[in-house]
Steps between C-alpha positions, in 0.01 A plus 500: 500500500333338788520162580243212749753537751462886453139499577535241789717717698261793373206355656690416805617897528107582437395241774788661735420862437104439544657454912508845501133608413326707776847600634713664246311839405512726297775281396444166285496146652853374291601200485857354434685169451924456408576188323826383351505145337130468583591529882309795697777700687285775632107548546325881623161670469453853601487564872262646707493882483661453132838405613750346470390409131489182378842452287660643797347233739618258214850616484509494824421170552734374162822689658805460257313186276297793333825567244429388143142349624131595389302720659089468482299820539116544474569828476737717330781565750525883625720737371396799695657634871291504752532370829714258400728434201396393146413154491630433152837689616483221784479213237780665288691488844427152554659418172179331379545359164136554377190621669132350352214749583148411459355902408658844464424748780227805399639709755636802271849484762550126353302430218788295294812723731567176641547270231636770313790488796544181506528393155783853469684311800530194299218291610261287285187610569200285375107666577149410408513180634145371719407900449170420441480355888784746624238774359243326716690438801613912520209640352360685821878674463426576127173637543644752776766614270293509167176611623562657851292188701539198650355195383178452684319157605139455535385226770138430560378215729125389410270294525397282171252801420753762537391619849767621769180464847187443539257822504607566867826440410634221645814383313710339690539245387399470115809277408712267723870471683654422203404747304560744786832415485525560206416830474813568753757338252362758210522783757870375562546572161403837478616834583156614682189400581238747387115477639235806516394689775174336500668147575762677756178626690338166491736234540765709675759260345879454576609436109805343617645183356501299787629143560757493263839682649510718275758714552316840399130557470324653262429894485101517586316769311189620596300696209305758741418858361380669808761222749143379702626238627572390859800639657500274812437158317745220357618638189584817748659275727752332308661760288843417696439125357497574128453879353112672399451753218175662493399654183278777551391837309678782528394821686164246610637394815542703832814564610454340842383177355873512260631542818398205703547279185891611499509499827391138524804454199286471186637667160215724339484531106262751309327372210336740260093398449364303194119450416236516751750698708658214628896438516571431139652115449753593244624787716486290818736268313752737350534644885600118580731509218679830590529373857678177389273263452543228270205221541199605743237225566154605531245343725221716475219632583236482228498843384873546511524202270245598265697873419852307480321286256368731324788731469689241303737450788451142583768320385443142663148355666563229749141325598452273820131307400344345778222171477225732608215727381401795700207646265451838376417646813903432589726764451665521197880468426479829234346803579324680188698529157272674294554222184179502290645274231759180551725681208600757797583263776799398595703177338750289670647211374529158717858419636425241722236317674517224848342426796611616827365278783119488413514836283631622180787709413498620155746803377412759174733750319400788326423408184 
């Protein structure tokens, strides 16, 4: 049974782990916390690349005070070999007296292994508790290992009547510093950054997070069937400052133009073609997925939104809404959906809702 002090600490592990977002894949962002005598010993979240994981940092950091004390995991500890030992045969090393763990693993190598090893080693082993915001905090991990995807955010910047420019497409800039810089902390938090072609060729952007010191940037993914895109511009440029995956149809693309993109250091993916013989959205995502992907953050165009929308792959819309009306001769955030009745649109429900500087922030979930 779980106790306030159990879900304090739990929270804390959550808060710790949640360091790790953006930096950790494929593997979770943990979190962990030792306490004896409601003293923390030992704090760790997963470390960039994966490792060390976070009860090892923890450990670590507790030394010989981790005997007989209480160790906080938002996830269930490890019990598989991989690069490094088990970390619920760490914890039984330790001589931790009881481990607290937020959620069991899905992944079919733990999936209850651990506490199943720990409780056989003598351990108490209380779970469930704060799994509803455990299952929250890891569910771009889940979703990879149940449904073969990353979790996938949806960011439009608009103006009050939805419009990303003017009709010569001026955009910069719809919404202000602020909520700029906003944009760069969600990026931080992400695995990759994932715009069209269409916006590559446009904006030419760098998709880095920048400003922040973040000590790895995001993947940037470029959704580009046929790779048009400039070879000699920024994105080009700056592959040796964070990495570029183009995703591209196979057999579509001559093999001199694969050539100068590997050359230049980008990572090619096929994806198989959907409706309209474009690259299909659910396929584009289970590519991500296999690649080791856990959370991509999507920043558009309009038409690459509107298939990821409607493929049902959407899992999170973030909307920047600016004080200002461009008319319906601007350009509009979604490119065409086909919906001829509200019944087939897609619902999200409202998480949360502030201003940032003089625009709004407001986040949806999937309903």
């Amino acid at each position: 049974m779980s106790t306030e002090a159990d879900r304090r600490f739990m929270r804390l592990a959550l808060t710790l782990g949640a360091r790790g977002l953006g930096r950790v894949w494929p593997n979770p962002a943990v979190g962990c916390v030792i306490v004896r005598d409601g003293r923390i010993l030992g704090r760790g979240w997963t470390q960039p690349g994966g490792r060390p994981h976070a009860e090892t940092m923890a450990l670590a950091e507790a030394g010989a005070a981790a005997r007989g004390a209480t160790a906080y995991v938002s996830l269930e500890p490890c019990a598989h070999h991989g690069k490094t030992p088990p970390c619920a045969e760490a914890l039984v090393a330790a001589g931790v007296a009881r481990v607290v763990s937020a959620v069991e693993d899905p992944d079919r190598r733990v999936a209850g292994r651990g506490h199943a090893m720990l409780r056989a080693a003598g351990v108490e082993v209380t779970t469930g508790v704060e799994q509803e915001a455990a299952e929250l905090a890891h569910r771009g991990f889940f979703l990879r290992v149940r449904e073969g995807r990353p979790f996938l955010t949806l960011k439009l910047a608009t103006s009050f009547d939805g419009r990303i420019a003017t009709a010569s497409g001026e955009s910069q800039w719809i919404t202000g510093p602020e909520a700029r810089r906003q944009v760069h902390v969600l990026r931080a938090g992400h695995d990759a950054v994932l715009v069209g072609a269409g916006t590559a060729r446009a904006d030419d952007p760098l998709l880095t997070v920048r400003d922040l010191g973040v000590a790895q940037q995001p993947v940037r993914v470029i959704a580009a069937r046929h790779l048009s895109l400039p070879a000699e511009g920024r994105l080009a440029g700056s592959v040796g400052e964070a990495p570029l995956w183009l995703l591209h149809e196979g057999g579509s693309v001559p093999d001199a133009v694969e050539r100068t993109w590997r050359d230049l250091g980008a990572r090619l993916l096929s994806v198989p073609l959907g409706e309209g013989r474009q690259l299909d959205p659910l396929g584009m995502m289970q590519v991500l997925g296999a690649a080791g992907l856990t959370r991509v953050f999507c920043e558009g165009g309009g038409q690459l939104a509107a298939s990821l929308l409607g493929a049902g792959v959407v899992d999170e819309l973030v909307g920047f809404t600016a004080g200002v009306a461009l008319g319906a001769e601007g350009q509009p955030a979604l490119g065409a959906m086909g919906i001829d009745a509200l019944a087939e649109a897609p619902r999200f429900v409202l998480d949360q809702c502030q201003p940032i500087g003089n625009d709004v922030l407001h986040r949806w979930r999937r309903a």
